[in-house]
MDAnalysis code that builds the backbone (N, CA, C; Angstrom):
import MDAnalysis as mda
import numpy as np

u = mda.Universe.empty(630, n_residues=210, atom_resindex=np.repeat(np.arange(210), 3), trajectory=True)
u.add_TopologyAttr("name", ["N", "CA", "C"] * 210)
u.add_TopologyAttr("resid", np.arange(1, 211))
u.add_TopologyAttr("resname", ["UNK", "UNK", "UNK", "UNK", "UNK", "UNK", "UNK", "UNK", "UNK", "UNK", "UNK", "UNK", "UNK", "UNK", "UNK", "UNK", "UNK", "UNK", "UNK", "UNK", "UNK", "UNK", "UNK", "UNK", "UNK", "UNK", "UNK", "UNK", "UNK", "UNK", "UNK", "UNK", "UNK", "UNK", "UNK", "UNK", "UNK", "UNK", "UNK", "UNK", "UNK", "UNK", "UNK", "UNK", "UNK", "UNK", "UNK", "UNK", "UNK", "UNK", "UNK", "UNK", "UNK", "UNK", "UNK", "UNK", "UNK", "UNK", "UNK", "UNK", "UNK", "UNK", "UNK", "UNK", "UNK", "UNK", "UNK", "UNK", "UNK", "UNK", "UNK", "UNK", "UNK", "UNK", "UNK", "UNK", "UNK", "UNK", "UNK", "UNK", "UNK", "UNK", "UNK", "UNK", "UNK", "UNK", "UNK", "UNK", "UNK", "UNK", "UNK", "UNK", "UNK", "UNK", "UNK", "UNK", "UNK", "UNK", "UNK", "UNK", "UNK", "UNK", "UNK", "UNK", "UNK", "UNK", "UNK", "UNK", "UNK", "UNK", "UNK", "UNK", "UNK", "UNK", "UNK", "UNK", "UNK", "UNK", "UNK", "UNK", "UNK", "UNK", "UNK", "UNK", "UNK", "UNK", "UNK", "UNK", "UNK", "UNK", "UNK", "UNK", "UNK", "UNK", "UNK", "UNK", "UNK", "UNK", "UNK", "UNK", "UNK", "UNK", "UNK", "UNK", "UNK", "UNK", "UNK", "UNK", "UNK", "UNK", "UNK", "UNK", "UNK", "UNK", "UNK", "UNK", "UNK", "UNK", "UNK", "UNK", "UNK", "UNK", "UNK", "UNK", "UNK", "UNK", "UNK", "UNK", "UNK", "UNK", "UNK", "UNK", "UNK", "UNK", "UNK", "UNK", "UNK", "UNK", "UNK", "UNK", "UNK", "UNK", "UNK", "UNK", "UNK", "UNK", "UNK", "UNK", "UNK", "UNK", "UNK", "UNK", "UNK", "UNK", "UNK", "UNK", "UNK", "UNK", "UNK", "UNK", "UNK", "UNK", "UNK", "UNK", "UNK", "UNK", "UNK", "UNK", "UNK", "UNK"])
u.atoms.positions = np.array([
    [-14.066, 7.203, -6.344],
    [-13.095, 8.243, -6.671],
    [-11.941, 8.204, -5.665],
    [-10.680, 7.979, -5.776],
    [-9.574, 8.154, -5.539],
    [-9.270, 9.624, -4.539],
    [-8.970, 9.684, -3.046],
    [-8.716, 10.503, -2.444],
    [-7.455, 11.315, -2.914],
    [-7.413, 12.648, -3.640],
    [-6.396, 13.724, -3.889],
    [-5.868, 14.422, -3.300],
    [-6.123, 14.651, -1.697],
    [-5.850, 16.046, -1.448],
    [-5.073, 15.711, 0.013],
    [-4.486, 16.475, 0.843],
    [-3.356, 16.596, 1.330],
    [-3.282, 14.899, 2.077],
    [-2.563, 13.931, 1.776],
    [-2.406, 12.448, 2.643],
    [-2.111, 12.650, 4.314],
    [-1.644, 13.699, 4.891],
    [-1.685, 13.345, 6.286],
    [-2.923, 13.771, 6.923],
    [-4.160, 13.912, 6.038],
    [-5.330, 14.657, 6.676],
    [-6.135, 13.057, 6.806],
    [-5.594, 11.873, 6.454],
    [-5.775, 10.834, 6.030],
    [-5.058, 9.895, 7.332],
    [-4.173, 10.284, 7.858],
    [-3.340, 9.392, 8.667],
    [-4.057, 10.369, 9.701],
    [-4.226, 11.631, 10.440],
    [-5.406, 11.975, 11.198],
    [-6.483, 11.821, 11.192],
    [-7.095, 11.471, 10.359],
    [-8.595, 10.455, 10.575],
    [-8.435, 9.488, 10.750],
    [-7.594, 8.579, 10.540],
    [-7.296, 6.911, 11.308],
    [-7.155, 6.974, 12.335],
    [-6.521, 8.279, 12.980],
    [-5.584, 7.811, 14.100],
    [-4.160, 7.128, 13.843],
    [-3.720, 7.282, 13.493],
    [-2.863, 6.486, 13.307],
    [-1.490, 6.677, 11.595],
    [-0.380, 6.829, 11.575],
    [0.638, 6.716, 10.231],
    [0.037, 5.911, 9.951],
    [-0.277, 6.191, 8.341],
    [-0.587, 5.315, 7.169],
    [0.515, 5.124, 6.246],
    [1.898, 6.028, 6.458],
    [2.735, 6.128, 5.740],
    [2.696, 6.166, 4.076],
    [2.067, 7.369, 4.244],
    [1.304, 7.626, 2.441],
    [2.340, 8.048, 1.609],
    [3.723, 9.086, 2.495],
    [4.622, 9.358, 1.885],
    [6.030, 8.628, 1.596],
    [5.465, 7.226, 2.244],
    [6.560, 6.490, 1.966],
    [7.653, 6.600, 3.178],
    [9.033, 6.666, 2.462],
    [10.450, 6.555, 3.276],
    [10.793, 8.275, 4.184],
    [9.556, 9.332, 3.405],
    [9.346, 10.527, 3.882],
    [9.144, 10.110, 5.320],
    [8.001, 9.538, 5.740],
    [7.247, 9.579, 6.890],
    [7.644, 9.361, 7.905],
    [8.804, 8.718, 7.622],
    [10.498, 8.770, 9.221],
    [11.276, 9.800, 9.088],
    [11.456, 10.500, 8.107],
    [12.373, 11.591, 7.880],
    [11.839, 12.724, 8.543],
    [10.149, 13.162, 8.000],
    [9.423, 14.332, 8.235],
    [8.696, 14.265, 9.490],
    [8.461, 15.620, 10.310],
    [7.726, 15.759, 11.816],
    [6.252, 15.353, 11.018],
    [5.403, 14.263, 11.211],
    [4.453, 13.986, 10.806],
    [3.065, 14.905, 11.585],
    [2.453, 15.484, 10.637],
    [0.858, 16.330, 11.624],
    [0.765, 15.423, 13.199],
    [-0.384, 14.345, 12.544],
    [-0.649, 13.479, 13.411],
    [-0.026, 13.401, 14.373],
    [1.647, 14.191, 14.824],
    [2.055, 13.697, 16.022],
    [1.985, 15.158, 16.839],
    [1.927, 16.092, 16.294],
    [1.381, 17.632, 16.469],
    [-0.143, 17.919, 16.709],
    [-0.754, 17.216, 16.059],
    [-2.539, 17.175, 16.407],
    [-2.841, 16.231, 16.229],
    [-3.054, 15.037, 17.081],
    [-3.567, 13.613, 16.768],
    [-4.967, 13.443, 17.226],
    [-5.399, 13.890, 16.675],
    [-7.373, 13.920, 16.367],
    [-7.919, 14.093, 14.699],
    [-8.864, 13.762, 14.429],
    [-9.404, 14.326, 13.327],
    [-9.306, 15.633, 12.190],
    [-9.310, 15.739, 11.624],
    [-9.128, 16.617, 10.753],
    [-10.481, 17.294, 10.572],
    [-10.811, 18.847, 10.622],
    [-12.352, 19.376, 10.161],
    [-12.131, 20.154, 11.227],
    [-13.184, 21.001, 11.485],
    [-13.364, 22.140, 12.815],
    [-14.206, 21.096, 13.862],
    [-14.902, 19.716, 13.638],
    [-15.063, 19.144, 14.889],
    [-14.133, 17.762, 15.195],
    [-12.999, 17.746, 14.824],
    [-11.787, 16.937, 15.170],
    [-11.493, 17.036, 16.490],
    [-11.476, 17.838, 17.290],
    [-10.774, 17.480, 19.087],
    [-12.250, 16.872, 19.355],
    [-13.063, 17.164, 19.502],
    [-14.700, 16.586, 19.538],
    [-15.200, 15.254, 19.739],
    [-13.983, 14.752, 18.959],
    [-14.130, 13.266, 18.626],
    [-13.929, 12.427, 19.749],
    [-12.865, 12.966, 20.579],
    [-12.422, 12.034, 21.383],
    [-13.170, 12.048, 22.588],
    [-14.665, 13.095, 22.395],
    [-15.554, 12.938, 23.793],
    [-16.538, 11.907, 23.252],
    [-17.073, 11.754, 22.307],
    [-17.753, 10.804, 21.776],
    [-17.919, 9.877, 22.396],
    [-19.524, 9.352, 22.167],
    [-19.699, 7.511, 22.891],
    [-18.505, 7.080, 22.657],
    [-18.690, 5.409, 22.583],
    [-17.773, 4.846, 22.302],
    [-18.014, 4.345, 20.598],
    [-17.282, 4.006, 20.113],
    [-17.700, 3.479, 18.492],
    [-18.389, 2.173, 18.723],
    [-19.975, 2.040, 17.809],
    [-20.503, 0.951, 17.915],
    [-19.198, -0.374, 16.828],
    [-19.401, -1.200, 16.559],
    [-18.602, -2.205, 15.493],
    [-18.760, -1.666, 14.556],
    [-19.723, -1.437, 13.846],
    [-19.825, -0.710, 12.233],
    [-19.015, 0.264, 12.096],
    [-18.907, 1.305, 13.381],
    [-18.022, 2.329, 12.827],
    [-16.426, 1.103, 13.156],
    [-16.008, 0.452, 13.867],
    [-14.758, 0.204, 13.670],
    [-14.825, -0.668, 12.708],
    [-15.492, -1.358, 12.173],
    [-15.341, -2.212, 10.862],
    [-14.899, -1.260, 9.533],
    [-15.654, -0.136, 9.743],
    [-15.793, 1.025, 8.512],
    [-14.312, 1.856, 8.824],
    [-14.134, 1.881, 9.893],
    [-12.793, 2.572, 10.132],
    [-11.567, 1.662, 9.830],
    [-11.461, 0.494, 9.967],
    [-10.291, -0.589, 9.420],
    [-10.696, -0.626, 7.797],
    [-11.489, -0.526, 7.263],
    [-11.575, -0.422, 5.987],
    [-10.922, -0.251, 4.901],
    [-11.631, 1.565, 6.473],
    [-10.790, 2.938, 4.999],
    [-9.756, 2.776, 5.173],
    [-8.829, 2.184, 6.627],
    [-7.639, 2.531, 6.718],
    [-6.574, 1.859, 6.068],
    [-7.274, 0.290, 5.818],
    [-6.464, -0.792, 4.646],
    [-7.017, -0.073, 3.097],
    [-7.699, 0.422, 2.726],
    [-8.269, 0.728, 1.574],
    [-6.941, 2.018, 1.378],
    [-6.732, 3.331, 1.977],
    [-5.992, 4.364, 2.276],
    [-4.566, 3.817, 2.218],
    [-4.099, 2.962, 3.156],
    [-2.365, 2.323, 3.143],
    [-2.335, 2.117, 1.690],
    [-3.662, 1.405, 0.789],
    [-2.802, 0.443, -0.639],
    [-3.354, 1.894, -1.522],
    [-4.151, 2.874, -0.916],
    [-4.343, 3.999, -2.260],
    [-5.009, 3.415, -2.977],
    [-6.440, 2.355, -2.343],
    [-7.087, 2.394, -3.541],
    [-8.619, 2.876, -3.793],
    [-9.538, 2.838, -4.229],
    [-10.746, 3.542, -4.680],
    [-11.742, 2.825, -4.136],
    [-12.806, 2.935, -3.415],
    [-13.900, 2.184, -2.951],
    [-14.052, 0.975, -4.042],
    [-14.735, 0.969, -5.065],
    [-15.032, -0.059, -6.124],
    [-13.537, -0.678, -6.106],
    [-12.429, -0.139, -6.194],
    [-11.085, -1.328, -6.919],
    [-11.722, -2.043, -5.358],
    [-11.416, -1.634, -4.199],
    [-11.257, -2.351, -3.012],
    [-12.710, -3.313, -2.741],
    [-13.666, -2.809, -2.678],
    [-14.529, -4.380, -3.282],
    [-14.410, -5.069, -4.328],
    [-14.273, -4.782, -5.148],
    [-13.876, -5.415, -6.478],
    [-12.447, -6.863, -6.009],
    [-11.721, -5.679, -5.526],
    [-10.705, -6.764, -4.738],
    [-11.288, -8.259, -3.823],
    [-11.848, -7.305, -2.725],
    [-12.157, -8.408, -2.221],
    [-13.277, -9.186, -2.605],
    [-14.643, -9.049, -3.392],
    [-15.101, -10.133, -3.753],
    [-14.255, -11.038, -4.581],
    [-13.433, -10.842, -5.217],
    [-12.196, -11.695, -5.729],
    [-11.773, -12.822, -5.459],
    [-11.112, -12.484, -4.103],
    [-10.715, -13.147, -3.536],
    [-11.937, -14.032, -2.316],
    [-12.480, -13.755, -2.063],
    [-14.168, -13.900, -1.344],
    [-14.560, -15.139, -1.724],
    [-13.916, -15.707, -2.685],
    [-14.199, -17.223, -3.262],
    [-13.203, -17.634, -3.187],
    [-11.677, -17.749, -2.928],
    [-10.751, -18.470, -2.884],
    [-10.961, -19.053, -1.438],
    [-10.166, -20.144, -1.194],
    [-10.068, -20.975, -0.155],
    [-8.791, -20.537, 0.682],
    [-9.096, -20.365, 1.872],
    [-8.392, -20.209, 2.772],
    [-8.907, -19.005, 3.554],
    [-8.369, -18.287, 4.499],
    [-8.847, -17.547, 5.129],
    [-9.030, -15.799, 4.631],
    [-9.982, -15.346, 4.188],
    [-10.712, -14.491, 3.282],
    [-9.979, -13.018, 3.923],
    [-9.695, -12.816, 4.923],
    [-8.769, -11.541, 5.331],
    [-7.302, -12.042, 5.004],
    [-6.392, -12.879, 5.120],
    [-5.160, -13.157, 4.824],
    [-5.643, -13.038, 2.918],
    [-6.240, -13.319, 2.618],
    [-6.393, -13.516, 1.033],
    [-6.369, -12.088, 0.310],
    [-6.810, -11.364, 0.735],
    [-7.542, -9.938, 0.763],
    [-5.994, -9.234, 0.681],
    [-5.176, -9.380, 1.949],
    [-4.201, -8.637, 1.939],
    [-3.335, -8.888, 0.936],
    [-2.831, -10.325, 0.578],
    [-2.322, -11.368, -0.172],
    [-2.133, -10.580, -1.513],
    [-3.661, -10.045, -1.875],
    [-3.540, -9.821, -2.767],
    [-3.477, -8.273, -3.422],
    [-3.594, -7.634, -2.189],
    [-3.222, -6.437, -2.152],
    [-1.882, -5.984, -2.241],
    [-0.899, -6.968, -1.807],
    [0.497, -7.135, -1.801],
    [1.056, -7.274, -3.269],
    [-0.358, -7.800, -3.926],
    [0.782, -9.110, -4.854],
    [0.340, -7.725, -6.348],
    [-0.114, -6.850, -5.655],
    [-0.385, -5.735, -6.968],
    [1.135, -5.246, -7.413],
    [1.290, -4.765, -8.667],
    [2.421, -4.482, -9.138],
    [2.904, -3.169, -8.689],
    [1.596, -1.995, -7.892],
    [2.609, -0.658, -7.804],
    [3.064, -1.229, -6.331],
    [2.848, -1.974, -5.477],
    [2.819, -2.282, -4.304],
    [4.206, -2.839, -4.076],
    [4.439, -3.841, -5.289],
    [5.628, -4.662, -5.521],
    [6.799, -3.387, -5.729],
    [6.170, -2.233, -6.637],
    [7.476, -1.411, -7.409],
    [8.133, -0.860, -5.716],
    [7.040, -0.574, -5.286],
    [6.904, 0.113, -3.982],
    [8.054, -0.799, -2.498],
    [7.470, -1.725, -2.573],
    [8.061, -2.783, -1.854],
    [9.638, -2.934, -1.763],
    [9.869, -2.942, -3.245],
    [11.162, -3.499, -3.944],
    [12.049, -1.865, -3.784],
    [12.190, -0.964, -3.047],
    [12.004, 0.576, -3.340],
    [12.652, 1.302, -4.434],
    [11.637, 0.782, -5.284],
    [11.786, 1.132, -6.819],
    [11.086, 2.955, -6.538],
    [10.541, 3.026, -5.788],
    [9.538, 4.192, -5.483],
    [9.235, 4.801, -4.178],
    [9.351, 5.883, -4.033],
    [9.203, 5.933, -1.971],
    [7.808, 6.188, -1.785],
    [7.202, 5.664, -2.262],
    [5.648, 5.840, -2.106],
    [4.569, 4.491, -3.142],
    [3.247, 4.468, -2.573],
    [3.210, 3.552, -3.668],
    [2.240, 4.629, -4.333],
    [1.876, 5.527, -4.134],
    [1.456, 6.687, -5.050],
    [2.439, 7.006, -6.271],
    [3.790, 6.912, -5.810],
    [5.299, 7.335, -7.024],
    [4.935, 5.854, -7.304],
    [5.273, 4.948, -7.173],
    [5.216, 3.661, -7.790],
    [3.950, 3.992, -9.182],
    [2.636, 4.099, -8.865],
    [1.462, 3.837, -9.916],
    [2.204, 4.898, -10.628],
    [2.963, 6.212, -10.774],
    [3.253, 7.313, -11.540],
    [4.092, 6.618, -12.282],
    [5.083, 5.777, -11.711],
    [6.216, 5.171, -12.701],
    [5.594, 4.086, -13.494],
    [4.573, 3.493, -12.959],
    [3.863, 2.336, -13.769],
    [2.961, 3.155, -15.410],
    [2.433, 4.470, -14.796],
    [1.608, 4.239, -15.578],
    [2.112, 5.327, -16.960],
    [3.415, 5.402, -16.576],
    [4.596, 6.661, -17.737],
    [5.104, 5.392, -18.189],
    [5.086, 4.074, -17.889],
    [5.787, 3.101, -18.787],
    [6.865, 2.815, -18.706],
    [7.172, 3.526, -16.937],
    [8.733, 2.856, -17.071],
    [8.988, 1.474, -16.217],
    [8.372, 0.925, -16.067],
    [8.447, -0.564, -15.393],
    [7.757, -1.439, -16.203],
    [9.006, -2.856, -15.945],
    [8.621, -3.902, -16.877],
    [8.208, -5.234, -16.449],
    [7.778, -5.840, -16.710],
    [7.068, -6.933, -15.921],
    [7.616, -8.240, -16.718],
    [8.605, -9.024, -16.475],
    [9.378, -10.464, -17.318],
    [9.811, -9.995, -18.596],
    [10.299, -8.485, -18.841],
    [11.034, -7.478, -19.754],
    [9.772, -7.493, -20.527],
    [8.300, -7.091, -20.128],
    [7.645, -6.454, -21.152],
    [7.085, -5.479, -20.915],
    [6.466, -4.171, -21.393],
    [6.184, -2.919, -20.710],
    [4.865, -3.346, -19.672],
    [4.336, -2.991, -18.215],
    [2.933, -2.989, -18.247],
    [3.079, -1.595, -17.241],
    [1.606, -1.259, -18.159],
    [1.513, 0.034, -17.411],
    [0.198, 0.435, -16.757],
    [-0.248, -0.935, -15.872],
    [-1.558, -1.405, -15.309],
    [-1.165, -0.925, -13.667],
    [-1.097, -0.022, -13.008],
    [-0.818, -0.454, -11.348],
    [-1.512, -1.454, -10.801],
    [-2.428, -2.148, -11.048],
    [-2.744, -3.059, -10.296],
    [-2.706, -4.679, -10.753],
    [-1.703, -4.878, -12.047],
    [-1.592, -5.599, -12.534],
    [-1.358, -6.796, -11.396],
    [-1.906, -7.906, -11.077],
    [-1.809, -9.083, -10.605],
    [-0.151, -9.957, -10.467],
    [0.946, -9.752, -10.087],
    [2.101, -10.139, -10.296],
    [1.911, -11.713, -9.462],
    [2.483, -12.404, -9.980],
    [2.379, -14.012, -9.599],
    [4.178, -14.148, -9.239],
    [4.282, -15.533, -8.408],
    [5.300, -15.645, -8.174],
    [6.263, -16.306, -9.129],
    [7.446, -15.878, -9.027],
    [8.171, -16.107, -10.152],
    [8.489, -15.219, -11.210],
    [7.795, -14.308, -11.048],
    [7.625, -13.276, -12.600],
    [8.906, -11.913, -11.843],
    [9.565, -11.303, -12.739],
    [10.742, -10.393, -12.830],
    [10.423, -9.293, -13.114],
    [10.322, -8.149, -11.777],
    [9.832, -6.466, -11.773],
    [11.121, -6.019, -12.292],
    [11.159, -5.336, -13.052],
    [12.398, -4.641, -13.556],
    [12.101, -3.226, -13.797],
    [12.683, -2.106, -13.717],
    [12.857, -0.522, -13.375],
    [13.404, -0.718, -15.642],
    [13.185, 0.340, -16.410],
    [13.242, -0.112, -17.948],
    [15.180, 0.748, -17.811],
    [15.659, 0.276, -18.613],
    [17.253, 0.583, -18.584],
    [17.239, 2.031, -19.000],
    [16.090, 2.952, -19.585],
    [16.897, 4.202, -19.813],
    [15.616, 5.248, -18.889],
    [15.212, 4.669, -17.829],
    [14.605, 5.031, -16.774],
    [15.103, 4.976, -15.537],
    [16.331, 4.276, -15.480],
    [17.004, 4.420, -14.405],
    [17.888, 5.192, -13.875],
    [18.205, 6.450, -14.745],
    [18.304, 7.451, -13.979],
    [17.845, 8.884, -13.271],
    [15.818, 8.206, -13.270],
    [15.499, 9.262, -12.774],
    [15.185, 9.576, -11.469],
    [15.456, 10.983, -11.037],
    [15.749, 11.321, -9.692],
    [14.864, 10.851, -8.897],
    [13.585, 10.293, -9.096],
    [12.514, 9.680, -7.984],
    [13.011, 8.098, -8.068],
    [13.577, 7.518, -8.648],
    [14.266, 5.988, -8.547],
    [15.498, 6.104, -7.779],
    [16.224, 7.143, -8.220],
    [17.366, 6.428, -7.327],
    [17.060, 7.552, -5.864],
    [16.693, 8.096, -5.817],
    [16.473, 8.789, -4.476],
    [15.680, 7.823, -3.482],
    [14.954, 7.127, -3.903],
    [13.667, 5.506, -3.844],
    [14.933, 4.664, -3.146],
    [15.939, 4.579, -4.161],
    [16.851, 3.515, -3.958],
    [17.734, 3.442, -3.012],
    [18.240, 5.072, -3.187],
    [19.049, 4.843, -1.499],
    [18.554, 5.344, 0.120],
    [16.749, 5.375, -0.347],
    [16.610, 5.243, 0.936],
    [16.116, 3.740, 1.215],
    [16.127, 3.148, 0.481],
    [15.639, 1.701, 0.413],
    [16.279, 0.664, 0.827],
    [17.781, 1.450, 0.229],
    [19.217, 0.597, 1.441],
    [19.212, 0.553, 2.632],
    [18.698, 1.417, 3.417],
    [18.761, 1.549, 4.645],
    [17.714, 0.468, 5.253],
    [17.028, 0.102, 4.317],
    [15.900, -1.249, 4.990],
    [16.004, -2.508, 4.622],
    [15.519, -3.354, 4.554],
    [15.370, -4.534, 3.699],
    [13.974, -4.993, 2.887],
    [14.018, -5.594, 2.040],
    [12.612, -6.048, 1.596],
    [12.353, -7.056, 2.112],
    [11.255, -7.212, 2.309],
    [9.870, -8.860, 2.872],
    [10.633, -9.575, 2.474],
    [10.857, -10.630, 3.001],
    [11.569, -12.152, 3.265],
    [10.833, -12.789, 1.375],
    [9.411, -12.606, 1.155],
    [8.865, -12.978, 0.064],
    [9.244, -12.392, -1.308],
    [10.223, -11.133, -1.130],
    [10.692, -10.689, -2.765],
    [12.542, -11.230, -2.095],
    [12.379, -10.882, -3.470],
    [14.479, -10.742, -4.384],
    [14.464, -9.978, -4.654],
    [15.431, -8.419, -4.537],
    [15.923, -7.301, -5.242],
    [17.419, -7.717, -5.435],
    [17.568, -7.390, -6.557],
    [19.166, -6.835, -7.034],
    [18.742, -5.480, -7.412],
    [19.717, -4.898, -6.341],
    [19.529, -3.494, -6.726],
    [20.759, -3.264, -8.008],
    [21.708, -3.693, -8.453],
    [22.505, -3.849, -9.406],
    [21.844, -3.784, -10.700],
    [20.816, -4.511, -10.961],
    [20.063, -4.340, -12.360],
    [18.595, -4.018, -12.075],
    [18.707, -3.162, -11.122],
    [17.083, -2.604, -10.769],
    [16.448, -3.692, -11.154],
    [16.350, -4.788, -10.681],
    [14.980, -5.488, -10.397],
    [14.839, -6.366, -9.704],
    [13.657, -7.167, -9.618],
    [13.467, -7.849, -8.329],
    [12.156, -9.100, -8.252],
    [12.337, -10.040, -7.721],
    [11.010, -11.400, -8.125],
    [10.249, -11.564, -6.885],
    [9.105, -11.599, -7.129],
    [8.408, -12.188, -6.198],
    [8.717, -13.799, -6.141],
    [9.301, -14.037, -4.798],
    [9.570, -15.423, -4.802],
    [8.028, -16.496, -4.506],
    [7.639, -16.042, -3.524],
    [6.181, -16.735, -3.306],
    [5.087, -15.509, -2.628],
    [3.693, -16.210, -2.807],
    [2.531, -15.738, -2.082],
    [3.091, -15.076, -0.844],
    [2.649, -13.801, -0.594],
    [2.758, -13.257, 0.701],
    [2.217, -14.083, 1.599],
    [2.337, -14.267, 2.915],
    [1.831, -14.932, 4.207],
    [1.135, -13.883, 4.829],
    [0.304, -13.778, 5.844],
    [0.027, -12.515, 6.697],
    [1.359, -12.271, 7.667],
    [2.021, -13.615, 8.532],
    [3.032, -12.964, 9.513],
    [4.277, -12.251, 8.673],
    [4.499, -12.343, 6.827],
    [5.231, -11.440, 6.779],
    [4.286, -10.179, 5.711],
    [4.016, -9.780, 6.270],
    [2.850, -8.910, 5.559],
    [3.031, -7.742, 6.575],
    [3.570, -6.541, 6.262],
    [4.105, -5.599, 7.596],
    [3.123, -4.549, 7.777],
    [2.006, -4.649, 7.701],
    [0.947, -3.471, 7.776],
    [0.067, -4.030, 9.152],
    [-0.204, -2.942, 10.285],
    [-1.043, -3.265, 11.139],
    [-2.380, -2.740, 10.677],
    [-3.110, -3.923, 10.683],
    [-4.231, -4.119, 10.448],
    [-5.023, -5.042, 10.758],
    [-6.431, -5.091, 11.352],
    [-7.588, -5.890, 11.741],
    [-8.530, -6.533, 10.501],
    [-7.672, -7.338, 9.326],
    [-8.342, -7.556, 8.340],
    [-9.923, -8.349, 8.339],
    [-9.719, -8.805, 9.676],
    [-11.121, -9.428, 9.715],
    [-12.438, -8.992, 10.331],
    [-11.969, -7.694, 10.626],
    [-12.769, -6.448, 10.868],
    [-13.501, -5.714, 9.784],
    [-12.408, -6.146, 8.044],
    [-13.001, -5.679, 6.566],
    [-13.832, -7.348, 6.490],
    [-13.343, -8.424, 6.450],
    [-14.206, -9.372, 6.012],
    [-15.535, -8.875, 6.793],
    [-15.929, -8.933, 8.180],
    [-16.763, -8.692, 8.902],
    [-17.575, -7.552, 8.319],
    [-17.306, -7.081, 8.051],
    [-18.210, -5.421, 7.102],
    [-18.796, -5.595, 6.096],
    [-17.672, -6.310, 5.148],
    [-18.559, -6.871, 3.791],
    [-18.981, -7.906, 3.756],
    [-19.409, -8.708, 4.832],
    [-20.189, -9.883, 4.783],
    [-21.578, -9.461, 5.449],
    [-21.651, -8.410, 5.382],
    [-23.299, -8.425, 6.014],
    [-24.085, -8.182, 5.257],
])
């Protein structure tokens, strides 16, 4: 089941911005920097604690890559046994393909200031995938293929509000946006060094290999 309820109670249990709200999360005084402990009535508590054996930090990099992409225990194994058979190195693969999901891409490309708004625009049908509707968020996007925003969806206030805070950044060296005709290509496979999320992915291989 899919976590619902307030996202910075989420970036205080990591420790750490997960940036759930997107292009918000530089704009707004974030909790976490007001109470940076746990969330619950034994949150300050935490930080007298042993030390964490590995399981808990394996289980804690997890949730926290599982939480950044918003996805559901089962999608996120599901994910990675997936990839768990491809060749090459099984945490770069993992992320790879966490990247290469379509709300991630809408998200990326800042079709959306969140990739929570991204799956909302995917799954109302307003994004098109090589001009055909898909309204899958986790649709598999390959390189070469053309994210496009649909022409009488582009003027709604969560796209272009998406859009001009999106100017102010650039996208991954691995997409193309024209922001001119709202859309944008994955040119190739993500790499990990341009893959901008801090994370210990081989801290998740390490967890689900036991």
């Amino acid at each position: 089941m899919r976590y619902t309820g307030p996202v910075c109670r989420q970036c205080r249990r990591e420790g750490t911005k997960l940036f759930l709200k997107g292009t918000k999360c530089f704009t707004e005084k974030c909790p976490i920097e007001r109470r940076a402990y746990a969330p619950g009535q034994h949150g300050q508590s935490t930080s007298r604690r042993r030390k964490a054996s590995e399981y808990a930090k394996q289980l804690r990099e997890k949730q926290k890559v599982k939480r950044i992409y918003g996805l559901s225990e089962k999608q996120f194994r599901n994910t990675f046994e997936r990839v768990s058979v491809q060749p090459g190195i099984a945490g770069h693969n993992l992320l790879a393909a966490l990247e290469s999901r379509l709300d991630n891409l809408v998200y990326r490309m800042g079709f959306a200031p969140s990739r929570s708004a991204a799956r909302q625009l995917i799954r109302h049908r307003h994004i098109e995938v090589n001009r055909g509707l898909v309204d899958i968020p986790s649709y598999a996007v390959v390189p070469g293929q053309e994210i496009r925003v649909r022409e009488k969806s582009r003027e709604l206030g969560l796209v272009r509000d998406a859009m001009d805070q999106s100017a102010r950044g650039q996208a991954p060296t691995w997409l193309a946006v024209d922001r001119e005709s709202f859309s944008g290509r994955m040119l190739e496979r993500p790499q990990r060094p341009s893959i901008a999320i801090a994370a210990q992915e081989q801290l998740v291989v390490e967890l689900y290999s036991k």
